[in-house]
ZATI-322266 format. One record per residue (C-alpha): x, y, z; residue in three letters. Coordinates in steps of 0.02 Angstrom, whole numbers, padded with zeros to 5 digits, always signed. Layout:
residues N
XYZala ...
This chain:
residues 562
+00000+00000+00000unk +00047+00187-00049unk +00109+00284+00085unk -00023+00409+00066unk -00135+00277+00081unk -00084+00219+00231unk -00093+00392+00292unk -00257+00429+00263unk -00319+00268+00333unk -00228+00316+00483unk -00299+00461+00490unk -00480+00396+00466unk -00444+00270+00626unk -00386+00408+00725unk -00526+00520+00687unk -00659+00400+00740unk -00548+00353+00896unk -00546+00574+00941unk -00752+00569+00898unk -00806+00442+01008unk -00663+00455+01163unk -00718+00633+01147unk -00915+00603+01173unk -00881+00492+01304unk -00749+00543+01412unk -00806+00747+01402unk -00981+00757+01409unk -01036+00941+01403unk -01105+00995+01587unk -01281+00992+01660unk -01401+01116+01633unk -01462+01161+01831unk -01620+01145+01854unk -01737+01305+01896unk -01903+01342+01884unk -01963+01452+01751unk -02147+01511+01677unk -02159+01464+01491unk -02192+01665+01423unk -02348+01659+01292unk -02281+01788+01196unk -02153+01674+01119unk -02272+01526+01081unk -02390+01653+00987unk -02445+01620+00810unk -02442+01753+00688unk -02654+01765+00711unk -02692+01848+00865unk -02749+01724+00990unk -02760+01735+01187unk -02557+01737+01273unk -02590+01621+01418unk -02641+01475+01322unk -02485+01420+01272unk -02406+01461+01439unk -02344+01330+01567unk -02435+01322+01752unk -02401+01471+01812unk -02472+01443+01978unk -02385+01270+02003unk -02209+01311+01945unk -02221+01437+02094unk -02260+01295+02237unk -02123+01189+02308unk -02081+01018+02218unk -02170+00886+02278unk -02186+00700+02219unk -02291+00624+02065unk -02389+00521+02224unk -02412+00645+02315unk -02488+00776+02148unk -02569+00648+02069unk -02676+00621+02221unk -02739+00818+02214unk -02847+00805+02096unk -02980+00667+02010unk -02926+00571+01853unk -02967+00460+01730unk -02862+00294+01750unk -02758+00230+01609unk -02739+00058+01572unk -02712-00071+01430unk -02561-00203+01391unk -02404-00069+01387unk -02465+00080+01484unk -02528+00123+01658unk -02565+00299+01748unk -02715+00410+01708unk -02769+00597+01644unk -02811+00756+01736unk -02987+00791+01750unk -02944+00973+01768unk -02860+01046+01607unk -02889+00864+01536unk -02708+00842+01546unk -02590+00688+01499unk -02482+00709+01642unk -02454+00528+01736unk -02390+00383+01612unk -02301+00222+01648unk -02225+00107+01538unk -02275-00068+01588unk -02143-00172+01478unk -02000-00082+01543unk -01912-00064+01703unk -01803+00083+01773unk -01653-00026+01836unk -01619-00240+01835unk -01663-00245+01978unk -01810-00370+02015unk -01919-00237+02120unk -01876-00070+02015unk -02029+00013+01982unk -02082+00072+01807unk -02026+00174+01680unk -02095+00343+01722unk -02137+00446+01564unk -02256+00584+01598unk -02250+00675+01758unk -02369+00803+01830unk -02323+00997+01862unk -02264+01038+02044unk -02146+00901+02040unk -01952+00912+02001unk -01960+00880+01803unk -02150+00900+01743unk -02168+00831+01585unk -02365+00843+01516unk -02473+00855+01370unk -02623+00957+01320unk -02750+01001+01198unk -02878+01117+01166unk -02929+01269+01060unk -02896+01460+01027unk -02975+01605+00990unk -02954+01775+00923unk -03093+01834+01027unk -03043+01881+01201unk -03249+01896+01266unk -03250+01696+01213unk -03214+01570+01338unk -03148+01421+01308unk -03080+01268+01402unk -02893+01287+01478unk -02788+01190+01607unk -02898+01248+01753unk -03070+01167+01671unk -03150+01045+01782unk -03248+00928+01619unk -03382+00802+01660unk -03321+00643+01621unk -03438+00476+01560unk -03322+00339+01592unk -03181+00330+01753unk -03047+00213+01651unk -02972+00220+01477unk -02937+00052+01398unk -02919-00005+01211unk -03120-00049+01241unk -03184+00073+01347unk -03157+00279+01273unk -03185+00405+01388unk -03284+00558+01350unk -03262+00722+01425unk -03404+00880+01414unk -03383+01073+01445unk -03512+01205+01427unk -03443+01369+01417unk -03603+01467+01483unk -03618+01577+01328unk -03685+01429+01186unk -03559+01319+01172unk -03515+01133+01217unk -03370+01059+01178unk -03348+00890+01194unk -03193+00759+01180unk -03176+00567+01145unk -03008+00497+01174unk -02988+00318+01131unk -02820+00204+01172unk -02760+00070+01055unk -02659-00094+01134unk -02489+00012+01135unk -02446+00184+01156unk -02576+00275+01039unk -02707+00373+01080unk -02841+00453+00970unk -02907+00614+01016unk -03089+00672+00940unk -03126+00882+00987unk -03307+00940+00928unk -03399+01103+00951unk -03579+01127+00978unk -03631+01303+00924unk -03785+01347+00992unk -03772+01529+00978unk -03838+01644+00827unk -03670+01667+00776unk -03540+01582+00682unk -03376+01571+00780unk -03204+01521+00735unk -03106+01421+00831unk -02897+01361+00800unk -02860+01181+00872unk -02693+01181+00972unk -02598+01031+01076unk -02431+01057+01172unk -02290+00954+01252unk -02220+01018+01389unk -02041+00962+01482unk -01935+01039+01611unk -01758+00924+01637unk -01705+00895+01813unk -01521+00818+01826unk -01517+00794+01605unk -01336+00789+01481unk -01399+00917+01380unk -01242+00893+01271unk -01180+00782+01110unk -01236+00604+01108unk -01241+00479+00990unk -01412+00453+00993unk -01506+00611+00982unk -01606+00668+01135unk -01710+00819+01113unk -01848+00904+01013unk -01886+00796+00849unk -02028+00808+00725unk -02069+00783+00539unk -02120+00926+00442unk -02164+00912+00278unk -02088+00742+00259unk -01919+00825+00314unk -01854+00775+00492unk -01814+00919+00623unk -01699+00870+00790unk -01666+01000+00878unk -01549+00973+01025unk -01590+01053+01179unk -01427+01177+01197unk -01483+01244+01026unk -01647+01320+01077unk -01545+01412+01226unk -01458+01510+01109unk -01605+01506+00989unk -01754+01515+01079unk -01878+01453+00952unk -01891+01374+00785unk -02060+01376+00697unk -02130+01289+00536unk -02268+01268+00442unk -02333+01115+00396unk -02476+01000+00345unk -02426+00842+00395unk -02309+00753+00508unk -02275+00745+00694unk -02176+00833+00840unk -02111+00788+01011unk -01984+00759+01128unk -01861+00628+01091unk -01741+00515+01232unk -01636+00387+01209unk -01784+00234+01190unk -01947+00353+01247unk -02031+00476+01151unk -02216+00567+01142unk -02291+00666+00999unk -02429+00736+00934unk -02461+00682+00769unk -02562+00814+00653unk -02689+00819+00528unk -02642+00788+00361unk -02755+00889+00269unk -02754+01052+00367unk -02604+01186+00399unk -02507+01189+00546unk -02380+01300+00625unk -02250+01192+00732unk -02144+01270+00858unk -02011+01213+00965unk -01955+01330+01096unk -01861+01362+01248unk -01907+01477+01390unk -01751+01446+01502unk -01606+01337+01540unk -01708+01190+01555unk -01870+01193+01503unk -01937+01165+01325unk -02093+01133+01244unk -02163+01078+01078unk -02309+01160+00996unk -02435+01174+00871unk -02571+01269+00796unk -02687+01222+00685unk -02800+01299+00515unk -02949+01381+00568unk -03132+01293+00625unk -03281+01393+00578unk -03429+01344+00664unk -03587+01398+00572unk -03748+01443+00713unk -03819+01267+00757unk -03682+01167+00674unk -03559+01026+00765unk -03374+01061+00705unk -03243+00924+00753unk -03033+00918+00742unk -02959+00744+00752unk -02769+00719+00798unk -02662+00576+00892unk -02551+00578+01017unk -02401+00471+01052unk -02320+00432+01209unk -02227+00258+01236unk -02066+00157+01193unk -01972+00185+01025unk -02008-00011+00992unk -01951-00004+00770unk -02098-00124+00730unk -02219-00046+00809unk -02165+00112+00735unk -02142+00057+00565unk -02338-00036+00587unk -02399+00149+00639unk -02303+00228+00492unk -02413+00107+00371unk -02580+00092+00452unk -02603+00259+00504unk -02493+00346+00359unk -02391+00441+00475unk -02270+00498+00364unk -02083+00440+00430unk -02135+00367+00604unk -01988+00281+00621unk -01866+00404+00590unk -01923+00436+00788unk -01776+00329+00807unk -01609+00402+00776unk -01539+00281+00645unk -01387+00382+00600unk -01303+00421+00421unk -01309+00226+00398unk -01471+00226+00408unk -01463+00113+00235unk -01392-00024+00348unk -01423+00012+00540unk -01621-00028+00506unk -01567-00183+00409unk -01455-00223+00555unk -01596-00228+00674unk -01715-00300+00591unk -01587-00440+00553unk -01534-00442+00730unk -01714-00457+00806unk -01760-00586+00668unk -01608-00698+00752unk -01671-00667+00927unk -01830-00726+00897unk -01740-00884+00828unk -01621-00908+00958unk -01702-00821+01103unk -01555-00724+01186unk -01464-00571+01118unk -01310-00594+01138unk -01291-00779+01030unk -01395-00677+00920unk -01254-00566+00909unk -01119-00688+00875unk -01224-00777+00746unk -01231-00583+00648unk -01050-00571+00672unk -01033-00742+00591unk -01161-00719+00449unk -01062-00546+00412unk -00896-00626+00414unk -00980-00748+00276unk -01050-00614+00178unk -00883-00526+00153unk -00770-00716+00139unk -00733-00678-00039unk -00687-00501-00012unk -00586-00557+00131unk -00485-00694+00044unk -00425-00593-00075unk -00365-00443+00046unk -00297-00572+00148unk -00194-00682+00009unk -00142-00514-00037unk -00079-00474+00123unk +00015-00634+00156unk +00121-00618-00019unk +00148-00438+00049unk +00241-00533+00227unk +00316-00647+00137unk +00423-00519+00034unk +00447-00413+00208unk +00619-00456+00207unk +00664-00428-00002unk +00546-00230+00047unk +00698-00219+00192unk +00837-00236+00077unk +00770-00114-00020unk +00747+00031+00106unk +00934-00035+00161unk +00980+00011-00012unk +00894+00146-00047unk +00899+00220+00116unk +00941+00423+00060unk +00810+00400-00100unk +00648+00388-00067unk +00573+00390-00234unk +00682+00274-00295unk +00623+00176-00147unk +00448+00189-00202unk +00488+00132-00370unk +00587-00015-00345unk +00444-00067-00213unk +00297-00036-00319unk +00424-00136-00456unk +00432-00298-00334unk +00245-00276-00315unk +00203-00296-00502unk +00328-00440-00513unk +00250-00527-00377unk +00082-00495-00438unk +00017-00412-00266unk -00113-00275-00251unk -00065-00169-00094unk -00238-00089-00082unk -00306-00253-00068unk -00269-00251+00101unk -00384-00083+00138unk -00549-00153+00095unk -00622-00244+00271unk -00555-00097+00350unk -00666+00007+00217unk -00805-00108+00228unk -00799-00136+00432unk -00787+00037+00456unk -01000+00068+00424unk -01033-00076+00469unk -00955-00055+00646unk -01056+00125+00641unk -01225+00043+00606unk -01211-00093+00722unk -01141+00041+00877unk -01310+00113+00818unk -01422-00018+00827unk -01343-00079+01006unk -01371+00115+01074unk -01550+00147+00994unk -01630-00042+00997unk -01742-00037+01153unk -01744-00228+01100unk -01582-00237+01184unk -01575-00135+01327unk -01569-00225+01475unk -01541-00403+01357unk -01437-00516+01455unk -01286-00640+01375unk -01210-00753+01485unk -01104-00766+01653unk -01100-00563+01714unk -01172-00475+01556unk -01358-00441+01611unk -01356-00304+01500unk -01286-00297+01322unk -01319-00114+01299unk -01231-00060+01444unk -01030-00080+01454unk -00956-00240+01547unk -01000-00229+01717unk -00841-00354+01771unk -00710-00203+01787unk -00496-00199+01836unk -00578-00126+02014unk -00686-00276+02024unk -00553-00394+01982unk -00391-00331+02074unk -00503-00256+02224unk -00442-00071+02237unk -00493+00074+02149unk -00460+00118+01960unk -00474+00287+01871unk -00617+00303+01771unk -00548+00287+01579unk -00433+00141+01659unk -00597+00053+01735unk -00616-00067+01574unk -00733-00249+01589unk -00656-00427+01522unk -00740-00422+01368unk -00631-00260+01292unk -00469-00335+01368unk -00514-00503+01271unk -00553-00378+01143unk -00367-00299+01162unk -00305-00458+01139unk -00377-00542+00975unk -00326-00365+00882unk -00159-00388+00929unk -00151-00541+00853unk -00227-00484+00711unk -00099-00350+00685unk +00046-00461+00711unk -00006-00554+00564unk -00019-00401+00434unk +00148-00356+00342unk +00219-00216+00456unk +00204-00057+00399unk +00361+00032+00330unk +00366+00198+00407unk +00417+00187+00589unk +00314+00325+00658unk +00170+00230+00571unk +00215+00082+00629unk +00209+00141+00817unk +00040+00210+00815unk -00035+00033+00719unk +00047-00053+00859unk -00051+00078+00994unk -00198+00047+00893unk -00257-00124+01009unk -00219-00039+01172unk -00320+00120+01128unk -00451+00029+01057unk -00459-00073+01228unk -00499+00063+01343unk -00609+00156+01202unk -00712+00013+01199unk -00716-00028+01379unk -00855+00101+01396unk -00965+00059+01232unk -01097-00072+01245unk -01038-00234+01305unk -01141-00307+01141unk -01035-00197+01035unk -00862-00254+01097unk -00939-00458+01089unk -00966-00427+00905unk -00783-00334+00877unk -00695-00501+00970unk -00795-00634+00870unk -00754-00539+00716unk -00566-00506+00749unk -00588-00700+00806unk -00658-00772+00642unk -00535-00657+00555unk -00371-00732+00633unk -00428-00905+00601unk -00480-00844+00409unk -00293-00755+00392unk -00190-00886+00482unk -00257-01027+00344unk -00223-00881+00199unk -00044-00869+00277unk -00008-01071+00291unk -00089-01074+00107unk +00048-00955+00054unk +00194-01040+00161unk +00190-00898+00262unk +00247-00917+00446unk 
């Protein structure tokens, strides 16, 4: 290989070493947390429509924090159940503000409670939805968070809606159905009764509101933040953004917005055949909130008008998403999940993966089997980079006489090298594509392993209980006494370590010096880099590097090399 080749290569390894050491080892700091009123003015759409609609809860930002238990018992509510979900709505406001996930644990522990997504206002990170409508006309009331509704029906289950009513006093009723599918969806049905002599117009609106307590507002590889589809184009926008930019609106007539975490997400999903204006906003440090506003509702004197939308809130499980995006043509569901650049082959990847897993029935073989079924796929690719490769060590010590001899001339080093190469009928870029080819795949897999909610908490065998978390057996573990942090690596990367080094020992060495120090750093850095990714990740790199020695070594004794 060129030595401008092997430069840039270099360079490529090092570059993705920098990105990710840098993501993990400096994560940017934590936003404190601090209580601050959502401001109207900056959530107002270009019509003129009443300021404190949009606006957070005043009154309970102001009180001291107390627990979901102990808020959730204020006030009555309308209990949530089905297969995935537990918690239940505000009567007051009719707010979405107390939501478990029933599937999915906070911790392995055998008694952790529930995956807490929404939580109520007064506590330490309130997290809500709500719905409603606007008006231009200040004399008009309508329904708002402190609107006590009569409700027909005490639970909501995927058979049993629950209807809410609301007379204003002045002619009209409004009414809303909200149904519950077996997941995470829920459909949300707003009609008008005009009984006036009038015709009044009305503009649907639904927020998502989220203050952080404790949160890595900084980089990640897996976006956490604001996210939405506009106009078949996907928005993230991470949460440090809208502090320097306190709002970003758009207008759109289909699609979806929400917040985003690393496997939870809600959003309201919008009507395709109506305007919208979307905004994502930021009144302080830590608090954030999508929002949307919809095309004018006229509502002619005796008529019944009616705005349908969904609303999302529930695990970022890919099938179910992808089901949603077809049977309820919600354009780009998935995309919910942060697939990457690779998204060409991280979705494959998954789906692949999960296909294996329900074969097998544990993640981790699953895993291997990929790694084997990959190292297959790219055999012929492989044996000819690695027959390459061994002529290239075999002639190791014919390339030394020739820097011997022309030790002071360096292109005439070059040319008597790339001479012996045509001679011996050896292709030195051979040797550069599985690094070329390993070096998406290795992106899209890290992907799938830090996105797939499939795998977190996915146990192996002996101490891996979790393949999306690193390797929990660590040096301090092992040799009983405390180990810096970066130093602090599992078995798995150290077996890791290992296999590369092998690996590298039987590649021709290169034929710079300096280069040839940093290749041979290349298994130690690599150990400690990967001793805090997911312990899946480093279980695929070691079965690869595995099947890859044993694939080389028979290449080598093919050739008569040693």
């Amino acid at each position: 290989m060129r030595e401008e080749m092997k430069s840039l290569f270099l360079a490529i390894i090092l570059s993705i070493v920098v990105i990710f050491a840098t993501n993990r080892l400096f994560p940017g700091e934590t936003a404190p947390v601090q209580n601050t009123t959502i401001t109207a003015e900056a959530q107002r759409p270009t019509t003129p429509l009443p300021q404190e609609k949009l606006a957070a809860d005043t009154q309970d930002l102001l009180t001291e924090t107390l627990s979901p238990e102990t808020v959730i018992k204020e006030d009555a509510r309308i209990n949530i159940k089905n297969a995935s979900l537990t918690g239940s709505i505000r009567v007051k406001g009719a707010r979405f503000d107390n939501l478990l996930l029933e599937k999915y644990k906070q911790t392995l522990e055998a008694d952790s409670p529930d995956v807490e997504l929404l939580t109520p206002a007064k506590t330490a990170a309130p997290y809500y939805a709500e719905f409603g409508w606007l008006s231009s006309d200040s004399s008009l009331r309508l329904p708002d968070k402190n609107t006590l509704w009569t409700v027909k029906g005490r639970e909501l289950t995927p058979d049993s809606p629950v209807v809410l009513e609301w007379n204003n006093g002045q002619g009209l009723k409004f009414i809303r159905k909200i149904s519950l599918d077996d997941n995470y969806m829920f459909s949300i049905q707003q009609d008008v009764e005009n009984n006036t002599n009038r015709a009044i117009t009305l503009y649907p609106y639904g927020l998502i509101n989220r203050k952080l307590e404790n949160a890595d507002i900084a980089a990640s590889v897996v976006h956490e933040g604001l996210i939405g589809v506009v106009d078949d184009r996907l928005k993230e926008i991470k949460y440090k953004d809208l502090v320097d930019e306190p709002a970003e609106e758009f207008k759109t007539s289909r699609g979806w917005a929400g917040f985003s975490d690393r496997y939870w997400f809600t959003a309201f999903i919008l009507d395709n055949a109506h305007p919208n204006t979307v905004k994502f906003s930021a009144t302080g440090k830590n608090t954030f909130q999508t929002d949307y506003v919809g095309a004018p509702v006229k509502v002619a004197p005796g008529a019944v008008a009616n705005n349908n939308f969904k609303f999302f809130a529930g695990a970022k499980e890919i099938k179910l998403l992808d089901n949603y995006t077809s049977a309820l043509n919600i354009p780009k569901f998935d995309l919910a999940v942060d697939f990457g650049w690779y998204y060409f082959l991280t979705k494959p990847f998954f789906y692949i993966l999960d296909f294996l897993y329900d074969f097998i029935g544990n993640m981790g073989w699953a895993i291997l089997l990929f790694a084997a079924l990959l190292r297959l796929a790219m055999f012929p690719i492989a044996n000819k980079s690695y027959d390459s490769m061994s002529k290239m060590k075999k002639i190791q010590p014919k390339i030394k006489e020739l820097q011997e001899k022309y030790d002071n001339d360096k292109m005439k080093l070059q040319q008597a090298t790339m001479e012996m190469y045509r001679r011996e009928k050896i292709n030195p870029a051979a040797g550069c594509l599985p690094m070329l080819i390993q070096i998406p795949v290795f992106f899209s897999l890290y992907k799938v392993l830090n996105i797939a909610i499939e795998i977190r908490h996915a146990p192996f065998i002996g101490w891996i209980k979790d393949l999306s978390a690193p390797d929990p057996l660590v040096l301090s573990t092992l040799l009983h006494f405390p180990v810096p942090s970066l130093l602090n690596i599992g078995v798995w990367p150290i077996i890791m370590g290992i296999t590369m080094f092998i690996q590298q020992k039987l590649n021709p060495a290169p034929t710079n010096k300096d280069q040839a120090r940093m290749f041979a750093l290349m298994p130690v850095i690599f150990t400690f880099m990967l001793g805090h990714f997911a312990s899946g990740l480093v279980i695929y790199w070691t079965l690869s590097n595995i099947l890859s020695i044993i694939q080389q070594k028979a290449i080598m004794r093919k050739n008569g090399v040693n």
